[in-house]
N, C-alpha and C positions, 0 to 999 in steps of 0.2 A: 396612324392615329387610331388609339380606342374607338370603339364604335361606343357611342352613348345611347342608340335606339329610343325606345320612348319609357325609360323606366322613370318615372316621378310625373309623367305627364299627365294633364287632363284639361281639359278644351274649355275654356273658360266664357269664349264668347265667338260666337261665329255667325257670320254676313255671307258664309254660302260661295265665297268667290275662291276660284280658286287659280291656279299657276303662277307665276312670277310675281310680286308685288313692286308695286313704286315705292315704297319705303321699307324697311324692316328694322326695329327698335327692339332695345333690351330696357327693362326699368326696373329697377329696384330698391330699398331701404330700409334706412335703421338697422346699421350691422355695428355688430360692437365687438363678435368671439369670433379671433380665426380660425380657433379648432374646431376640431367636430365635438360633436356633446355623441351623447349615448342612446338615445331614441331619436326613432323616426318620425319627420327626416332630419338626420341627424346633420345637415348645413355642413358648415367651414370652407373656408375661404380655397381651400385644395381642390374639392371638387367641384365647389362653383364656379373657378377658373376654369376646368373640363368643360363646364357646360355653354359656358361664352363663347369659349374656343371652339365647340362644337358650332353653336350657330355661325361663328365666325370663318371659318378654315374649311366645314365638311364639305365634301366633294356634290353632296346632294345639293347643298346653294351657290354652287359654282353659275356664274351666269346672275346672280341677283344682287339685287344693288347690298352697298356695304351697311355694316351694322353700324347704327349709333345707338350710343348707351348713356341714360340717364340715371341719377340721383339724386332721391328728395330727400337727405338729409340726417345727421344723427351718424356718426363714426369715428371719432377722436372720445368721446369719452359716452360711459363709463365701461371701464373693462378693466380686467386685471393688470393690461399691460398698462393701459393708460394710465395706471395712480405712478409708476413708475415715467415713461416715456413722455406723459403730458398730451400723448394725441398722436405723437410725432411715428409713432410704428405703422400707424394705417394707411401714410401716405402711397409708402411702396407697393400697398395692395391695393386700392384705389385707382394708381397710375395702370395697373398689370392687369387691371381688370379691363382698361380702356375709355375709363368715362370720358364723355365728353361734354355735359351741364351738370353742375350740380346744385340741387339750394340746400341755401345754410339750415342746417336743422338748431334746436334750442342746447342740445348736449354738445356740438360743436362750439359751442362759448363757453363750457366750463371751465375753461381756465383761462378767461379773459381773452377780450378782443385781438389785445398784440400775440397772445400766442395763437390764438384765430388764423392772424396776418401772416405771423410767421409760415404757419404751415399752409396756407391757401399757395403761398408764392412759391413752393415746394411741387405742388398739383400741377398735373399737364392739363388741365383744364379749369375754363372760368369756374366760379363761386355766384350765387345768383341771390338776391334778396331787394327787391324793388321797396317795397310799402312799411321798412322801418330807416330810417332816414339819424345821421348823429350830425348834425348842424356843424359840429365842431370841426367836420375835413371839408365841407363846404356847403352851400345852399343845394340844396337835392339830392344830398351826397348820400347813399345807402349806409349803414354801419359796418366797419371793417374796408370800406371803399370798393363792398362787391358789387358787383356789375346790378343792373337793372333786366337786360336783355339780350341776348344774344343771339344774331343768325348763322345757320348752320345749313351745309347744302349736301346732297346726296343724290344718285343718281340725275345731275339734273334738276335738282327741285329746291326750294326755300324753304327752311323750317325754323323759325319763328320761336322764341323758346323766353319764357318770362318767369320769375321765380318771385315767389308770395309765402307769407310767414304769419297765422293768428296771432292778436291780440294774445290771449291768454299764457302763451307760453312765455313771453318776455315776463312774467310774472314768477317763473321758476328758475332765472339766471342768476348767480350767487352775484356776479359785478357785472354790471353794463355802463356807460357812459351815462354822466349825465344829459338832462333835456333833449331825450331822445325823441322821435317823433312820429308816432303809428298813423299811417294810413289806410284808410281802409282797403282792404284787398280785392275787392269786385271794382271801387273804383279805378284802383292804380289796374288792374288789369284788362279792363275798356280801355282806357288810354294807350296803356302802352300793345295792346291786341292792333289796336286800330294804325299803330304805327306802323309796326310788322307786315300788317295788309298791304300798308301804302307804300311800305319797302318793298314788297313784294311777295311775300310770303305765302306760299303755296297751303301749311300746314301750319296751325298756332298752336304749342303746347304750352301747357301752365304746367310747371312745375314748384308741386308745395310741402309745406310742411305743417301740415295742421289735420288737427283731427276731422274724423270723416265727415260729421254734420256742417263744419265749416266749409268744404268740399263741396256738398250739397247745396249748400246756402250759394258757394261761387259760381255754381254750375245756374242756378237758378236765374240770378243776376244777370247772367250774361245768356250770351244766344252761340249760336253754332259758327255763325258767319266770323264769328269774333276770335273764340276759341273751339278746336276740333276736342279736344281730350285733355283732361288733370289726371296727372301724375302722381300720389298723395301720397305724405311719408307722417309719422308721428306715432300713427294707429300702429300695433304691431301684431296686426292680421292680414288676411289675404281677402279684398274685397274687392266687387266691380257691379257696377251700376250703369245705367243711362240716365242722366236726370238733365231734361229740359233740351232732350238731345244732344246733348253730350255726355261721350265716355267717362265715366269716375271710378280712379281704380287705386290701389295699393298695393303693395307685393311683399306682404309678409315681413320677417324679420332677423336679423343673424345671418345672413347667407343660406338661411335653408328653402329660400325661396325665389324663381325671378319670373318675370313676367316677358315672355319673345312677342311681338307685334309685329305682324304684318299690313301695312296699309294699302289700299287700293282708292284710287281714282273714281267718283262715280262714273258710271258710263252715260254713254249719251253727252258727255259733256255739262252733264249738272252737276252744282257745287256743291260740295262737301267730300268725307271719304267714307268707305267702308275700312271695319275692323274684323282681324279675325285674332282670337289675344288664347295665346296658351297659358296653363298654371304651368311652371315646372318645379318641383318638390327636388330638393337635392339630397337625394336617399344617398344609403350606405355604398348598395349595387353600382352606382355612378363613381369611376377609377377616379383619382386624384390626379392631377395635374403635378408632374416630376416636379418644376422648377416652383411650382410655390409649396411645395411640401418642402422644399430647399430654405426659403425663404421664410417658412414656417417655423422652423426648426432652427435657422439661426437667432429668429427671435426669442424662442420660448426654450432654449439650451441653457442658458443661463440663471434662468428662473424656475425651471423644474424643478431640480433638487429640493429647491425650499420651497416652491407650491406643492409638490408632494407631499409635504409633511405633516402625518396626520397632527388632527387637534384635537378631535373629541369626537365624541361617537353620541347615537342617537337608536333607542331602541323603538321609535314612533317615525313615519311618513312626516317633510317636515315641506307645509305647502306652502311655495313661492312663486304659485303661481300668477299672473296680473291679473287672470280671472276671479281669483280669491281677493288677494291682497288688495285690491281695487274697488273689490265691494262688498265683502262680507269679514266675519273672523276668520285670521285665518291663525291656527297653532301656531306656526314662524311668530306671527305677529304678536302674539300673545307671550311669547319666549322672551324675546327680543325687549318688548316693554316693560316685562318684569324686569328683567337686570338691569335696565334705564334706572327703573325707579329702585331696585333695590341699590346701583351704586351710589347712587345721591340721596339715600333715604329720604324721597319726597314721599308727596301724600298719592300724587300719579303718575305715571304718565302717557305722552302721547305720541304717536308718531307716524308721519304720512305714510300710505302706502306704497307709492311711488320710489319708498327708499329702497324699499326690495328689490334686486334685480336679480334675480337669477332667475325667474319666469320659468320653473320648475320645480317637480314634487323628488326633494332632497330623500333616497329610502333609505330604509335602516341599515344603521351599521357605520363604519368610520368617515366622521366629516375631516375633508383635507383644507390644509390654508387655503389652496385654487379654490375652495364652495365657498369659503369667508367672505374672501375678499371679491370675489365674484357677485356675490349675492351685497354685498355691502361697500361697494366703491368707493363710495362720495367721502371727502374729507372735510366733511364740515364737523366739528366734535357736538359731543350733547351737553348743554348746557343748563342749568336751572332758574328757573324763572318763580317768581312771588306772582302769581296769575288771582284776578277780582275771579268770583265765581261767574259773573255775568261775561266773563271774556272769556274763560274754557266752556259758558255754553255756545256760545258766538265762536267760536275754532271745531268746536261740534257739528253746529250746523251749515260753516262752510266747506267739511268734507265730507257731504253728502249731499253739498248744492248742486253738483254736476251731472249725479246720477242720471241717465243710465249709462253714461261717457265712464269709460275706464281711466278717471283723471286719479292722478296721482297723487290727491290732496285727502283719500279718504281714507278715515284715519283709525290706523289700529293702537288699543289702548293698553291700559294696567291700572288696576284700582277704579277703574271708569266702569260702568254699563251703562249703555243707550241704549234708547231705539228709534228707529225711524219710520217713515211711511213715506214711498219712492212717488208715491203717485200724488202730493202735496207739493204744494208751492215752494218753489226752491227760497231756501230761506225762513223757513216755516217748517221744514220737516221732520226736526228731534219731539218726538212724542216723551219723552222721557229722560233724564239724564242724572246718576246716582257715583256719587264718589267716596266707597267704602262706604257703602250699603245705603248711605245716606241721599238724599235727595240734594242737588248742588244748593247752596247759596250760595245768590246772586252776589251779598255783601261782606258772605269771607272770602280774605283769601287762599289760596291753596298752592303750595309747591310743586310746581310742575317740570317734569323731566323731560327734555324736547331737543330734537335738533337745533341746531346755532340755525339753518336753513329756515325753517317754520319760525324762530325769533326775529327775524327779519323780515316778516309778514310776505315771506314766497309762496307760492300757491294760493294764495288769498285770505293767508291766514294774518291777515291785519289785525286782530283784535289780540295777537300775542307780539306785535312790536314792542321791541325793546327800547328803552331811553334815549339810546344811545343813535338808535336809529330813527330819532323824530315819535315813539312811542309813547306812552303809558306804563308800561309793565317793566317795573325790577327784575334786576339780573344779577342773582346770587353770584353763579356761576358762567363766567363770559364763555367763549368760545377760544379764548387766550387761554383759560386757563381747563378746558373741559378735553374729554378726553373718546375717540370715535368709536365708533358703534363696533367695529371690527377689535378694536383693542378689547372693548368689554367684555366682549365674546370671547377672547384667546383669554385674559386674565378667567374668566370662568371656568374655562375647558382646564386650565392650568390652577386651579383651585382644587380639582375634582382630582387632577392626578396625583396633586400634593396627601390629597385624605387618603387618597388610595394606598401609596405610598406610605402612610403614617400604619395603616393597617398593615401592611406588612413590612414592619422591624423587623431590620435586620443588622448583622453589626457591621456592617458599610455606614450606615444611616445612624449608628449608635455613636459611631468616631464622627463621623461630620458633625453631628450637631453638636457634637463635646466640645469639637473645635471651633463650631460657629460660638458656642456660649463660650467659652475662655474667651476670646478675642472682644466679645462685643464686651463683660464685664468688668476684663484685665483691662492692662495696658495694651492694648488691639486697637481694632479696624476704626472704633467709632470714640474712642476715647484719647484725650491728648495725653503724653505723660504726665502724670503728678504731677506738681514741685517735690522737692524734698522735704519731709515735715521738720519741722526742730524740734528736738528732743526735750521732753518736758524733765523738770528734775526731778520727778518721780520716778521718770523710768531711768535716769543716771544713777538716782540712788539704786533702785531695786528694778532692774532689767529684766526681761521676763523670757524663760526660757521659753526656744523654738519648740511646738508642739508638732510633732512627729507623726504623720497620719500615716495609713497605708490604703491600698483600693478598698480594702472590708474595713474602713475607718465609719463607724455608724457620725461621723461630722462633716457629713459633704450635703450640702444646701441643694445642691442644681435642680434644675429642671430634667437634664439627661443624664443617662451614665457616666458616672468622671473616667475620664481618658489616663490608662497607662502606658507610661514613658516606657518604653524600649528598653527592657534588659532591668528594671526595676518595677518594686512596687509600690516606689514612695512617690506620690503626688501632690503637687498646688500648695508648697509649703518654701519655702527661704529659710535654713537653718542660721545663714552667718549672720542677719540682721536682726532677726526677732521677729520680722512683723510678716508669720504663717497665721496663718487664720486660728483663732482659739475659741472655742465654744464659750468662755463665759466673757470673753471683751465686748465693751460695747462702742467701742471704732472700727476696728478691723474686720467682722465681715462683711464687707458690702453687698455682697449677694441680697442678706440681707436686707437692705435698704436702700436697693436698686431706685433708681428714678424710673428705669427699666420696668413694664411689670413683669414679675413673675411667682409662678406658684412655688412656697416653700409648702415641698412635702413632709417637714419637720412640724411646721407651728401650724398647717390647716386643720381648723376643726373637723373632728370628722363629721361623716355624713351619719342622720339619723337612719335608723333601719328601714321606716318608712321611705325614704330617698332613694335610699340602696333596690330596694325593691321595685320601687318607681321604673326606674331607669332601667333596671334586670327584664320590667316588662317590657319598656318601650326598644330595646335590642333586640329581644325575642321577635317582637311584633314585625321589627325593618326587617331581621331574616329572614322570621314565615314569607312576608311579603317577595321578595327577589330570589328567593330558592322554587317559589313558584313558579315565576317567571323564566327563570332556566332551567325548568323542570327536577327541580331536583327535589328530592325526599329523605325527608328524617324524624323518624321516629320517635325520637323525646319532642320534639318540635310539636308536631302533628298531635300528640296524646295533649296538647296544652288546651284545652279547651279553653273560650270564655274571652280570649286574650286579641283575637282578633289580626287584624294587619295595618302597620301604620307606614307610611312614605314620609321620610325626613322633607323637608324645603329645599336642602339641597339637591334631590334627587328629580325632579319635576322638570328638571330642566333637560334631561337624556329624554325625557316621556312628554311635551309639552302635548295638551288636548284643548280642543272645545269647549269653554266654558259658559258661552250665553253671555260673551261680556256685550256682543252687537245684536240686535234683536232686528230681524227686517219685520215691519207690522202690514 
C-alpha cells in the first residue's frame, strides 16, 4: 500500500487525547467532479479513494475500531457527467467510497424525486431527510421515502445518526411534489435526538444540509446531551466551530477535501466525547487509487473526445468563482448576460449566480466543451419575460437579501447597474437601480432575459413568476421554446469562428458557398420543384434564344463566386429549353428577387466616399487595436496618427471586463 504520510493535512481541532479512539469517522460533501481539476488541491475521486483507504486499511490503525463514513449531501447533479447519466455515474463512487449515512442534499433532486428513488435504491447505504415530509407516500412520510434516522454501531457503541435539510433550499428545486411539508429542523431534531438516547445511543450525529448559519442556529437550539456534532453540507468551504457546545463542521467540496474524526469517551465517566478532527486537502503528491482511476476512466472514455473539443478561446481571466459570482461582478457574469440579452434582444438581463458552477478563475487561452458545460450544467433554457419595472426591482433586491451567505440567488446582470449596501435591511438594500442608463420605472415594462429557473420564482425570486406558474409576468419566450445557457455559448464561440473563417477566403470556402447558393436558390435543399410553367403564345411565337454565359460572363448576380463545372466554362444556363437566365427578362432571374435576402452586387448603390472612408478608418482602428495586443508592429498603421483604436461588439466577448455594472456601497 502507498504510504499517504501526512501530505494535505493540518489539525483542525484538537481535545489533547490521545491513543486509540472509541469511534473513528470520515465526513464529507457536496462532490460533483470525479477528475482532478488543475490547482491545489486538485481533489477527484482517485485520490480520495487513497485517502479512505488509507484511514481505512493502514497498518498504523491496525487495532482501532472501523471507520464510518458520512455524507451530507449534493452528488447526482450538477456535473458534466450528470446532464448526460441523470446522477446515475456517482452511485458507483459513493458505494467505493464506503458511505454509510447519507442526507439528501437539494442537487440531489434535480431531476425529480423518482430518479431520486431510483438511484437511492442503487446505494449501499440509507438516504436521510427527517423535517421535509410528501403526505402523498403516507402520514410522516419523509420525501422520496428516505429514512428519518438511523442507528449504527461500532466498536461496541450506538451511534445515532439523524438527517435535516433548510427551508430555503426546497426553494431552488426545479420539480418537487406537491403539498409538501417543512418542519422545522431544531424541532424534528430534539425529537428524534431524544429517541436515539432512549434507543440507546452512545453518540448522536446530525447530519445536514444547509448552510452554515442554519448550523449555527441548530446547534444553538439544542444542547449537547441531545446531539454530540453537525455534520454540514451545502456550504462549499471547510469550516468548524463549537457553538453551544457542540461541534459544527463542513468539509469542503469536489473531493478535494475530508474530514477523519477521531472520538474519545469523557474520562472519569462523564457525559459527552472529546474531538480530535483533521482537515485533509487531497493534493496532487497523494497517488490515486488503481481501481477507481479504472472506474474513472470507463466513465469519462466515451465523452473525452467530445469534451475535449475546443470551443473558443478567451484572451482575459474568466472569474467563476462562488466567492465572485455570489456576491459581486463578476466578468463571466457580465459575458454570460450579455449574450442572454443579446440573443433575445431584450432591454436586459439577469441571471442568478448560483448558475455558475465551475467555482474557478477560467485563464487565458482555449476554452474546451468540459469548461461549458461544467461551468453551465443546469437544463433549464433562457427564456423571455415582459417584467413591470417594480418586479425587476423586487428580483434586484431579493439577490442580495441573503448577503453575506454565498446564496446562489445573487444576481449578475446586462443593461442593469445597481447598487447595494450589505449592512441594510434585507429587503431594503438596492440604493440604486438603472436599466440602460436610466433609472428603472416602476410602471414600464421591460424585456427581460432570464432563466426558465428564476421564471418559476426559485431562489425567491417570486416577483418574476410567470402566468403559467400562478404569476404575474408575461412570457414571451417559454422554456419550451428557449434555448440553454451552454448552447448560447457554443452558437457564440461558433459565430466567431465563422467570421474568422470569412476572413480568410479561400477557394475550399469559395466552391462551398457557390454550392450552398445554387441549391438554396435552384431547384435544391430548400425549395420544392417548380411546376412546369405553360408556355405563353408569345414565347411559341417568338422563343427566345438560350443566352450563353461563361465564368468571366460580367451576368452572374450571386452573392459568391459562381462555380465551374468540371472540364467546361459554361455555367447556370439550360441551352435546350430557353429559360437560362437573361439579363434583360423580367421572369427568369430570380436571384434577383429572392424571398431570400441577398446582396445583388450588380444594382447596390454604391457607397459615398464619405462611407468608404468611414469604414477604411473603423478597420484600421480594429487592427491598430489587436496587432497591439499580439504585439505586433506596422509601420503604415502606427504613422496614422489621430485615428485612434476601436473594439468591434463582437470582440468583447474573448476580453469580458469589469464594468461597475454591481456597485457594493
Amino acid at each position: 500500500m502507498s504510504s499517504i504520510g501526512t501530505d494535505g493535512l493540518s489539525v483542525t481541532y484538537s481535545s489533547d487525547r490521545t491513543g486509540s479512539p472509541d469511534l473513528r469517522l470520515i465526513h464529507y460533501n457536496d462532490v460533483y467532479h470525479v477528475e482532478s481539476g488543475s490547482a491545489e488541491p486538485v481533489g477527484g475521486v482517485s485520490r480520495f479513494q487513497s485517502l479512505v483507504n488509507h484511514y481505512r486499511y493502514h497498518p498504523q490503525f491496525a487495532g482501532q475500531p472501523d471507520i464510518l463514513t458520512f455524507f451530507s449531501g449534493d452528488a447526482f447533479n450538477p456535473s458534466i457527467e450528470s446532464t448526460i447519466t441523470k446522477g446515475r455515474h456517482m452511485v458507483p463512487f459513493l458505494n467505493a467510497v464506503g458511505t454509510d449515512v447519507a442526507c439528501v442534499g437539494n442537487h440531489d433532486l434535480d431531476f425529480g424525486v423518482a430518479q431520486f428513488r431510483h438511484l437511492a435504491s442503487q446505494c449501499h447505504f440509507p438516504w436521510l431527510l427527517a423535517n421535509v415530509l410528501d403526505p402523498a407516500l403516507g402520514a410522516d412520510t419523509p420525501i422520496a421515502d428516505c429514512g428519518k434516522s438511523r442507528m449504527l454501531t461500532s466498536n461496541g457503541l450506538k451511534i445515532g445518526v439523524l438527517g435535516l435539510g433548510e427551508r430555503e433550499w426546497l426553494g431552488t428545486i426545479n420539480s418537487l411534489p406537491p403539498d409538501l411539508i417543512y418542519k422545522s429542523a431544531s424541532q424534528t431534531a430534539r425529537v428524534l435526538a431524544k429517541q436515539l438516547r432512549d434507543e440507546g445511543a452512545d453518540l448522536v450525529i446530525a447530519v445536514t444540509h444547509q448552510r452554515e448559519p442554519n448550523d449555527y442556529k441548530l446547534a444553538n437550539n439544542l444542547s449537547p446531551d441531545l446531539v454530540d456534532i453537525i455534520l454540514g453540507g451545502h456550504d462549499h468551504f471547510y469550516a468548524h466551530a463549537v457553538v453551544n457546545g457542540i461541534h459544527v463542521m463542513r468539509s469542503g467540496t469536489d473531493f478535494k477535501q475530508l474530514s477523519y474524526i477521531e472520538a474519545f469517551r469523557k474520562p472519569d465517566g462523564l457525559p459527552g466525547w472529546d474531538f480530535n478532527i483533521v482537515r485533509r486537502d487531497v493534493v496532487r503528491s497523494i497517488p490515486e487509487d488503481p481501481d477507481m482511476v479504472a472506474m474513472v476512466t470507463r466513465l469519462t472514455s466515451s465523452l473525452r473526445a467530445k469534451l475535449e473539443k475546443p470551443i473558443g478561446f478567451t484572451v482575459s481571466p474568466l472569474d467563476g468563482r462562488f466567492s465572485t459570482v455570489r456576491q459581486r461582478e463578476s466578468n463571466l457574469g457580465n459575458f454570460v448576460c450579455d449574450l442572454m440579452r443579446f440573443y433575445y434582444a431584450a432591454d436586459c438581463a439577469m441571471m442568478a449566480g448560483g448558475t455558475i458552477r465551475g467555482d474557478q478563475i477560467y485563464p487565458p487561452g482555449i476554452l474546451k466543451l468540459k469548461d461549458l458545460l461544467n461551468c453551465f450544467p443546469f437544463e433549464d433554457p433562457v427564456v423571455l419575460l415582459r417584467v413591470p419595472g417594480h418586479a425587476l426591482l423586487a428580483a434586484l433586491e431579493n439577490g442580495v437579501s441573503q448577503l453575506p451567505a454565498l446564496e446562489g440567488r445573487f444576481s449578475q446582470v446586462s443593461n442593469i447597474k445597481y447598487g447595494f449596501k450589505m449592512d441594510a435591511p434585507s429587503g431594503s438594500r438596492i440604493t440604486f437601480a438603472r436599466v440602460g442608463g436610466e433609472p428603472i420605472d416602476l410602471q414600464r415594462d421591460y424585456l427581460l432575459a432570464t432563466r426558465g429557473y428564476m421564471a418559476r420564482g426559485k431562489d425567491g425570486f417570486t416577483s418574476l413568476l410567470i402566468q403559467s406558474e400562478g404569476g404575474d409576468v408575461e412570457e414571451l419566450v417559454s422554456e419550451e421554446n428557449g434555448v440553454l445557457i451552454s448552447t448560447i455559448l457554443r452558437q457564440y464561440f461558433l459565430s466567431l469562428k465563422v467570421l474568422g473563417k470569412w476572413n480568410r477566403w479561400s477557394a475550399s470556402l469559395g466552391r462551398h458557398w457557390s454550392i450552398v447558393h445554387r441549391n438554396l436558390h435552384g431547384e435544391g435543399w430548400l425549395k420544392p420543384a417548380s411546376p412546369k410553367k405553360e408556355k405563353k403564345a408569345c414565347d411559341l411565337l417568338n422563343p427566345r434564344p438560350a443566352l450563353r454565359r461563361t465564368a468571366r460572363s460580367a451576368y452572374y448576380y450571386g452573392r459568391f463566386p459562381e462555380e465551374v463545372e468540371q472540364g467546361t466554362n459554361v455555367i447556370a444556363g439550360d441551352e435546350t429549353n430557353g429559360n437560362a437566365m437573361d439579363s434583360d427578362s423580367d421572369e427568369d432571374p430570380e436571384i434577383l428577387t429572392s424571398s431570400r435576402p441577398t446582396t445583388n452586387y450588380v444594382t447596390q448603390p454604391a457607397k459615398s466616399s464619405a462611407e468608404e472612408e468611414y469604414l477604411l478608418q473603423i478597420a484600421r482602428r480594429v487592427v491598430r487595436k489587436w496587432m497591439r495586443h499580439a504585439g505586433l508592429q506596422c509601420r503604415t498603421l502606427n504613422t496614422m496618427d489621430g485615428e485612434g483604436e476601436f473594439t468591434p461588439a463582437w470582440t468583447s466577448g474573448i476580453s469580458p471586463r469589469l464594468e461597475g455594472r454591481i456597485v457594493v456601497e
